[in-house]
C-alpha positions as CSV (number, residue, x, y, z in Angstrom):
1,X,-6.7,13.8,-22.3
2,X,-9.3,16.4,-21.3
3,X,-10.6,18.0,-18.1
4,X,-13.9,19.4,-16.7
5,X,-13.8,21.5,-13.9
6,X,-16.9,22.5,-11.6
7,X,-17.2,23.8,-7.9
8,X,-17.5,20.8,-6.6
9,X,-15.8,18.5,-8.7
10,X,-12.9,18.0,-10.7
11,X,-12.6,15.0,-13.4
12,X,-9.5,13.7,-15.3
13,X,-10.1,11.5,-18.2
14,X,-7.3,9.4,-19.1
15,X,-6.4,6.9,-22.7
16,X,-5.2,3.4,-21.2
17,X,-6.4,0.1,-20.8
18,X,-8.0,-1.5,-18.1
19,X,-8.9,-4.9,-16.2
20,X,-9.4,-7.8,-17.7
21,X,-13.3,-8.2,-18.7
22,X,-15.3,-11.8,-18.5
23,X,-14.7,-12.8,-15.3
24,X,-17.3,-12.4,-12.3
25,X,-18.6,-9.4,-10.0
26,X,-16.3,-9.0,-7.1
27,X,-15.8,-6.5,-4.1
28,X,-13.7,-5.6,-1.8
29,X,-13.0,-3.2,0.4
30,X,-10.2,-2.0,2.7
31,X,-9.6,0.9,4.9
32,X,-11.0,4.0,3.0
33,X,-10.7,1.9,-0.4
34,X,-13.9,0.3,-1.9
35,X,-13.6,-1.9,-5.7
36,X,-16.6,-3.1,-7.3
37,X,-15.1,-5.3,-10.3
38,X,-15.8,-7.2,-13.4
39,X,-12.7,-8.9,-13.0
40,X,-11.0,-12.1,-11.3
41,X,-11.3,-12.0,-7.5
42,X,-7.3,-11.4,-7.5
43,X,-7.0,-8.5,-9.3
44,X,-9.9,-6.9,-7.3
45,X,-8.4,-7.6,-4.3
46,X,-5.2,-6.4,-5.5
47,X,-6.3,-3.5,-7.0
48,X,-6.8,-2.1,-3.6
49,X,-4.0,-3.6,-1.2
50,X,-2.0,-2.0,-4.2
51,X,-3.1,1.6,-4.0
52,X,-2.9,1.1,-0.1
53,X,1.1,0.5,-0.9
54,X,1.1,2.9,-3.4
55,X,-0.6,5.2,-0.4
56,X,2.0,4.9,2.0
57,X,5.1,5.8,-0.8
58,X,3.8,8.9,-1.3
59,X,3.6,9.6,1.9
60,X,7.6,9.0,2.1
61,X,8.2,10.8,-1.4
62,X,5.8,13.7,-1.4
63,X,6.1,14.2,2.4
64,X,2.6,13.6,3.1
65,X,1.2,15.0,6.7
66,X,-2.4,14.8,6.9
67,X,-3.3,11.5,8.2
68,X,-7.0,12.0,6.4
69,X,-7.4,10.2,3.2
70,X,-10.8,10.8,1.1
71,X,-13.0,7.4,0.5
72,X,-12.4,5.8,-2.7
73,X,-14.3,4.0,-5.1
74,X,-13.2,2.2,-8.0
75,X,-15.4,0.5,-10.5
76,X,-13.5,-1.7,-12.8
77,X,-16.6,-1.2,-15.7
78,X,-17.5,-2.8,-19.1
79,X,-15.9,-0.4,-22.0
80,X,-19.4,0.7,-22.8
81,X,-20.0,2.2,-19.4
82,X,-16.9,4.0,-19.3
83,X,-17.8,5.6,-22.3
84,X,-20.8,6.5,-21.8
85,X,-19.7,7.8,-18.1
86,X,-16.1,9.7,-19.4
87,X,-18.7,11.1,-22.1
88,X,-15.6,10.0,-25.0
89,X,-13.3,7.0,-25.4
90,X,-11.7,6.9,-22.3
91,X,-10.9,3.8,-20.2
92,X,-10.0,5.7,-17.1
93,X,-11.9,8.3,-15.4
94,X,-12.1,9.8,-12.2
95,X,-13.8,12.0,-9.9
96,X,-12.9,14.1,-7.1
97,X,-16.1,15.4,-5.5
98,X,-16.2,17.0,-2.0
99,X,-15.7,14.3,0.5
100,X,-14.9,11.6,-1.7
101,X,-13.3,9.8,-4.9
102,X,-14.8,7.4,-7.8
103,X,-12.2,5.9,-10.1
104,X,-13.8,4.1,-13.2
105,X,-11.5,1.8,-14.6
106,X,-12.2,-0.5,-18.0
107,X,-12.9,-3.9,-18.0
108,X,-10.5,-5.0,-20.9
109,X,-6.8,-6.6,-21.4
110,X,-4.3,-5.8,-18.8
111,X,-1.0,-4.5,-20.6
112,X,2.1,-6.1,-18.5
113,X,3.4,-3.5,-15.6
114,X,0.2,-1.6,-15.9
115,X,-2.3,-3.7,-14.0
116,X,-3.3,-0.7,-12.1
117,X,-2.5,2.8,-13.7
118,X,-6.0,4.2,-13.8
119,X,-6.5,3.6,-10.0
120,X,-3.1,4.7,-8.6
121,X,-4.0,8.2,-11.0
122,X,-7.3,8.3,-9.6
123,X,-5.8,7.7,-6.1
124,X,-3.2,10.1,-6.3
125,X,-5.1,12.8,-7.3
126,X,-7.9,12.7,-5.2
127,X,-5.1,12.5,-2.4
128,X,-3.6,15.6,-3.7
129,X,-7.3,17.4,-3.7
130,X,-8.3,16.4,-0.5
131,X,-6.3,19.2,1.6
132,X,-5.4,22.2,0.8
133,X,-1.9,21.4,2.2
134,X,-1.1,18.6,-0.7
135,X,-2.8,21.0,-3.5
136,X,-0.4,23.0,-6.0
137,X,-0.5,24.5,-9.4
138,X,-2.4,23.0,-12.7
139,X,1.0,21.0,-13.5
140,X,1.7,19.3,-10.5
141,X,-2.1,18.5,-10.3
142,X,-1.6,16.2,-13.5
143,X,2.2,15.5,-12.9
144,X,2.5,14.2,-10.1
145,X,-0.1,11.6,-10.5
146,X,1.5,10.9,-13.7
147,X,4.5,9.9,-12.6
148,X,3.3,7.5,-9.9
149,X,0.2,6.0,-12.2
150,X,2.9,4.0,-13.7
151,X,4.2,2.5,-9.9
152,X,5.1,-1.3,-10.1
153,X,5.2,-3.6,-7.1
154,X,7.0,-6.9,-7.9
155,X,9.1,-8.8,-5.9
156,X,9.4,-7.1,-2.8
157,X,9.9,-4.1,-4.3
158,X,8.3,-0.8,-5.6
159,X,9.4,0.5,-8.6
160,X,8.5,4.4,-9.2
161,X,8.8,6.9,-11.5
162,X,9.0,4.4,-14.8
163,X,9.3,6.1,-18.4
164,X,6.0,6.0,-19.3
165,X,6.3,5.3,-23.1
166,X,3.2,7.4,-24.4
167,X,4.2,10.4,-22.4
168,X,7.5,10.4,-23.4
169,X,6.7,9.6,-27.0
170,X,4.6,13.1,-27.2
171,X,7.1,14.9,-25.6
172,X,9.5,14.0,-28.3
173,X,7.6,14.9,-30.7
174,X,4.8,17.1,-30.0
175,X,7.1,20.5,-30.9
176,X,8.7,23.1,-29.2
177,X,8.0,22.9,-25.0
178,X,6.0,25.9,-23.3
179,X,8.9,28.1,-21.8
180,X,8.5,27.6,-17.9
181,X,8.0,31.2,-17.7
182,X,4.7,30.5,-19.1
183,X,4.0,26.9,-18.4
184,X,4.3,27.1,-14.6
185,X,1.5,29.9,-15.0
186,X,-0.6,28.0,-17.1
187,X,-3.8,25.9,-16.5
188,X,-4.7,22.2,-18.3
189,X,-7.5,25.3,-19.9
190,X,-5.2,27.5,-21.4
191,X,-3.8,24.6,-23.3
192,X,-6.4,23.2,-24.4
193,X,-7.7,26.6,-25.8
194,X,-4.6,25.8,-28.2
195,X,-5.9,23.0,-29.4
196,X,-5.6,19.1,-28.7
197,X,-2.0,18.8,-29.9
198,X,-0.7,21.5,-27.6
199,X,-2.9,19.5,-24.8
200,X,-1.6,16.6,-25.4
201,X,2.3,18.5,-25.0
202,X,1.1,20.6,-21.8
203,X,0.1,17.1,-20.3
204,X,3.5,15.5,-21.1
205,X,5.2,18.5,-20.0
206,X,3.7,18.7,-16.8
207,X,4.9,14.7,-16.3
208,X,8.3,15.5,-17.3
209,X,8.9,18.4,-15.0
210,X,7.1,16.3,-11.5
211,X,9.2,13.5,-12.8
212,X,12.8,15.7,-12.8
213,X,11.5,16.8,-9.6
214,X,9.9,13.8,-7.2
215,X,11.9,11.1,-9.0
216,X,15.7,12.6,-10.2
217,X,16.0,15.1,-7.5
218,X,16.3,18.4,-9.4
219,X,15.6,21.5,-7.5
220,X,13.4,19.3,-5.2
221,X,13.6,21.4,-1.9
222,X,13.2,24.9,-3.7
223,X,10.4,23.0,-5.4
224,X,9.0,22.7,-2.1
225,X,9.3,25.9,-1.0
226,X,8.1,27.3,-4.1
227,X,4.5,25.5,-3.5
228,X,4.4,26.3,-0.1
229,X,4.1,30.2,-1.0
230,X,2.0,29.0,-3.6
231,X,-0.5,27.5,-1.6
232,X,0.0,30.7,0.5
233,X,-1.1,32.9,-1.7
234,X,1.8,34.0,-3.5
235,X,1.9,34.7,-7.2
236,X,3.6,32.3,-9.1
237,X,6.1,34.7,-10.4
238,X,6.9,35.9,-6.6
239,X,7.0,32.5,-5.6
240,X,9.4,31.5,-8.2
241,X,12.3,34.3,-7.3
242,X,11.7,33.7,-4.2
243,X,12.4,29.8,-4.4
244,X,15.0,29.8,-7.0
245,X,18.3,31.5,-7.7
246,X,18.1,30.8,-11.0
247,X,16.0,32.2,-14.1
248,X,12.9,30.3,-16.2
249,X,15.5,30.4,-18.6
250,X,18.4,28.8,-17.2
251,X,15.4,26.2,-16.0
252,X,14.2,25.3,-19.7
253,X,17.9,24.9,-20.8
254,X,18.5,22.4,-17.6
255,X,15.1,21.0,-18.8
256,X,16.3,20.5,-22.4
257,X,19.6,19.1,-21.0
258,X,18.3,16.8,-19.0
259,X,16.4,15.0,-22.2
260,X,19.5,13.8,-23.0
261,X,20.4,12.4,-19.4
262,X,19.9,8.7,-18.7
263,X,16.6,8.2,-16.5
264,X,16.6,6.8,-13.1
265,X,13.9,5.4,-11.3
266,X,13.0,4.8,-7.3
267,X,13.3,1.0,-6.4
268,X,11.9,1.0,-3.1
269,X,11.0,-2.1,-0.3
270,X,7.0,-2.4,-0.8
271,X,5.7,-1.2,2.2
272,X,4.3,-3.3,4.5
273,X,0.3,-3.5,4.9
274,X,-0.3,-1.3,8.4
275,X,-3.4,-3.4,8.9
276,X,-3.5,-7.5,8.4
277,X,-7.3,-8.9,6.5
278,X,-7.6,-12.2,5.8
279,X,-11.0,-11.6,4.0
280,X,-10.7,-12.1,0.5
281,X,-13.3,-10.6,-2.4
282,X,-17.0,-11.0,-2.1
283,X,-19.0,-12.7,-4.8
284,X,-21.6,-9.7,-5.9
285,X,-25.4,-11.4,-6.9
286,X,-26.4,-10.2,-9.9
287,X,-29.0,-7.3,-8.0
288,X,-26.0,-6.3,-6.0
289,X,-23.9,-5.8,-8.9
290,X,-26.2,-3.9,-10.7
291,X,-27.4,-1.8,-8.2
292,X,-23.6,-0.9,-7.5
293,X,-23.3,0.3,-11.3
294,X,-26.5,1.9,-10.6
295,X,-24.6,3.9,-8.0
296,X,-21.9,4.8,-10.6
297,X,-23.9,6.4,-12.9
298,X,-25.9,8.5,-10.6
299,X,-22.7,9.8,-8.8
300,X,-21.4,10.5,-12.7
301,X,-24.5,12.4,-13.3
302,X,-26.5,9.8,-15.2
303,X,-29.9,9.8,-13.5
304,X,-32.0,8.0,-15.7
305,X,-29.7,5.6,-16.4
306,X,-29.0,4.9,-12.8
307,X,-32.7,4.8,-12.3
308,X,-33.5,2.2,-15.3
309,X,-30.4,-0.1,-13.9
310,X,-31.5,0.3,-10.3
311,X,-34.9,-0.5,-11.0
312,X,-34.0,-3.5,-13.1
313,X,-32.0,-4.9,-9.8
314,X,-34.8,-4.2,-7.5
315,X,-36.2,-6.5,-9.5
316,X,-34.2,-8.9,-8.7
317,X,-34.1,-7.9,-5.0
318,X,-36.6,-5.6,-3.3
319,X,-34.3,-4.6,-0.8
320,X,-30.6,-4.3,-2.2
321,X,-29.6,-1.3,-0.3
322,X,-27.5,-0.5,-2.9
323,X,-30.6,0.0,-5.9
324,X,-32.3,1.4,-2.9
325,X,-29.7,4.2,-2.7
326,X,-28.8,5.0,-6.2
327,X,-32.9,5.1,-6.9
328,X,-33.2,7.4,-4.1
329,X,-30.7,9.6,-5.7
330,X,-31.9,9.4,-9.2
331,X,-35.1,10.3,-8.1
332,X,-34.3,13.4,-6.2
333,X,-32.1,14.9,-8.9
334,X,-35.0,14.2,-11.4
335,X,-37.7,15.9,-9.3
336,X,-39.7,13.1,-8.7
337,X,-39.9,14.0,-4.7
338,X,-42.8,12.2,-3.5
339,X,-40.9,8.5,-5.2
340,X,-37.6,10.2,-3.5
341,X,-39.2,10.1,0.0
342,X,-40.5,6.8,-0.5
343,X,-37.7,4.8,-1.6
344,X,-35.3,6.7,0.8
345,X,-38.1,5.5,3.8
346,X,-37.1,1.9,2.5
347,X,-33.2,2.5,2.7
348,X,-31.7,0.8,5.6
349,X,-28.8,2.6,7.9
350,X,-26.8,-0.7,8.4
351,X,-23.6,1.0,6.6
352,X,-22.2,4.4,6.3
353,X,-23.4,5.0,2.9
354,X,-26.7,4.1,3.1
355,X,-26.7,6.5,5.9
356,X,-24.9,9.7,4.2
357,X,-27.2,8.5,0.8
358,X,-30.6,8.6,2.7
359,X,-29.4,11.4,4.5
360,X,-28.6,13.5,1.0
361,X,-31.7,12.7,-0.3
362,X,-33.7,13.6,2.8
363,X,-31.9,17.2,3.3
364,X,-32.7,18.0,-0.4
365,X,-36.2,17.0,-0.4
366,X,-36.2,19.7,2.5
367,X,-35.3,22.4,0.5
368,X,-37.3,21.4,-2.7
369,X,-40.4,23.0,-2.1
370,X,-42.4,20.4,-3.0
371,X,-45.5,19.2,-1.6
372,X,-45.1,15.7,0.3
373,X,-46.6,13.9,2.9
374,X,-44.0,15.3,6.1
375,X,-42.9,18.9,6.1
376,X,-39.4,20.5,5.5
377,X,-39.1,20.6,9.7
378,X,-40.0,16.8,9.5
379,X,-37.5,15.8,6.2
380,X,-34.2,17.9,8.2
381,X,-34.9,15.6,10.9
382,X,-34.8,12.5,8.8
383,X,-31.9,14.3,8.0
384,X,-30.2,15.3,10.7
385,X,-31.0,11.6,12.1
386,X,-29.1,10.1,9.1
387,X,-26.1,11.5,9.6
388,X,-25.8,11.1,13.4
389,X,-26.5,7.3,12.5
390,X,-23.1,7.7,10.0
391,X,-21.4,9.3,12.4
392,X,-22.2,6.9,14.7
393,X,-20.8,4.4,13.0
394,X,-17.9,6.6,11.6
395,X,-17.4,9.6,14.5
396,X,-14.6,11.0,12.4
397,X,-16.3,11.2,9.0
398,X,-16.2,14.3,7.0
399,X,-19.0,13.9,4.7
400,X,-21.4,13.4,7.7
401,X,-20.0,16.6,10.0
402,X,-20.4,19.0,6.6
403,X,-23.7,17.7,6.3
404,X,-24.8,17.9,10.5
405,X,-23.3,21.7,10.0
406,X,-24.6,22.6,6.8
407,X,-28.0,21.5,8.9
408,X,-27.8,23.8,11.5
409,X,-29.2,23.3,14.7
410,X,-31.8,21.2,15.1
């Protein structure tokens, strides 16, 4: 596993498999959920109703408050996108930008009772990024979404907090466990500094520990307590006396102990879906699906992919709002400005992200400095316009307010 953290963005690679690969191009989308899919029309439709279920279970488990839940994307790739996209062989990646989510997930063979591990990570961490509220520590940041990746609805019933066999493997035999003096101090960084092995252990380690604590119970309400005056402010060895009457040490041996213990699991009634569709998956034409991958790349920071497969689909079809958009993009972060402006003139505003997309591009054409047809005066309105079209169609949408204020009056 590895992870690359910026200012505005935090990725999480994972080693899994993915969705099965040969079938058609699918989407579907669903509340704040979007999946673009090379995969049957079930499991793309699942894939999502899923990790709305999976949604409203951690909102009984984690104690969830916020009723604001970041958009989503997941693209269910071919194994050579992935790649390319993660940067190294991994079949699930995802990334948590400001004001939203994209979950790539590898088109291959579906392992039984794992249809859907890389999204519910992906979902599950992006949840816990998006407020400061639901945020914690570098182990509870991988943990968590650990333990409830591995989430199985069958039945009628959910079925949480699984042993997940890899996980468990290396924590068995990966060597002696970080001392929770240390390892609740620690960042995914610092173990990685160690080297892979010791990764590998912290990442296992930080399962173990979210899985004692969300799924068996142990020391859940200090646990609680303890992140509250973390996300507070606290230090974390304040925090800890604070929440605990117990020392690190008496924790590792309880830790150690509990190795030994037989596991338990959550068997929950699958939640209901709050809101009834009848729609099933669309059908994507070829330009559509292309200039949706398009998309991917450019939000992974791939622009001349992006721009290669967006132009290919504009081939196909001059006006795919989706090609339109990720060429817009493409173009701005490769400093072609005056082919920016022009493509994002042929974007339509029929949908909240060709709105915030157009809207992007036009704000950072204004601050480019670069000679173009309309000045910098003319490109924030274009802007500003844009975004009150998004908001039009989406009054509450995050994105589109940071944008209007980051604006400033116009």
């Amino acid at each position: 596993m590895r992870s690359v953290r910026g200012l505005a963005s935090v990725w999480l690679l994972l080693a899994c498999v993915g969705a099965r690969a040969g079938d058609d191009h699918w989407g579907y989308a669903y509340r704040n959920l979007e999946a673009t899919a090379e995969a049957s029309p079930s499991y793309t439709v699942n894939l999502v109703r899923y990790t709305a279920r999976l949604d409203a279970l951690l909102v009984q488990v984690l104690g969830v408050r916020t009723d604001y839940r970041m958009p989503t994307r997941f693209y269910v790739l071919p194994a050579a996108d992935v790649r390319t996209l993660g940067k190294g062989d991994y079949e699930y990646v995802y990334k948590v930008r400001e004001h939203e989510n994209d979950v790539l997930i590898t088109a291959g063979a579906i392992p039984p009772n794992r249809h859907y591990y890389g999204a519910f990570f992906g979902y599950t961490a992006s949840l816990l990024a998006s407020d400061h509220t639901l945020g914690g520590p570098g182990w509870y940041m991988v943990g968590v979404p650990s333990v409830f990746a591995d989430t199985v609805f069958e039945k009628g019933k959910a079925k949480l907090g699984n042993i997940t066999g890899d996980l468990a493997y290396t924590l068995l035999t990966g060597g002696t466990l970080y001392p929770m003096r240390r390892f609740l101090a620690m960042t995914r960084d610092d173990a990685r500094r160690e080297g892979a092995r010791q990764d590998e252990l912290w990442g296992a380690e930080a399962w173990y520990l979210a899985r004692l604590v969300f799924v068996e119970g142990r020391h859940r309400s200090e646990f609680y307590h303890y992140l509250q005056l973390l996300r507070e402010g606290q230090g974390e060895p304040e925090a800890f006396s604070a929440s605990f009457k117990f020392s690190y040490e008496d924790l590792d041996r309880e830790i150690a102990t509990s190795m030994h213990e037989r596991a338990h699991v959550y068997i929950l009634d699958m939640p209901p879906d709050s809101e009834q569709s009848d729609s099933g998956a669309q059908a994507l034409p070829p330009a559509e699906w292309q200039g949706r991958r398009a998309l991917a790349y450019v939000y992974f920071g791939f622009p001349d992919q992006g721009a290669r497969i967006a132009t290919e689909a504009l081939r196909l079809q001059a006006d795919n709002a989706s090609a339109l958009r990720a060429l817009a993009r493409a173009q701005l972060e490769q400093h072609l400005y005056a082919e920016a402006l022009a493509t994002a003139d042929r974007i339509p505003d029929s949908s909240l992200d060709d709105c915030l997309d157009r809207g992007k591009v036009y704000a950072g054409l204004g601050g480019a400095g670069a000679t173009l047809p309309v000045d910098d005066r003319q490109l924030q309105a274009k802007a500003r316009q844009s975004y009150q079209r998004a908001l039009s169609l989406d009054p509450g949408n995050r994105a589109a307010q940071a944008a209007m204020k980051a604006l400033g009056p116009g």
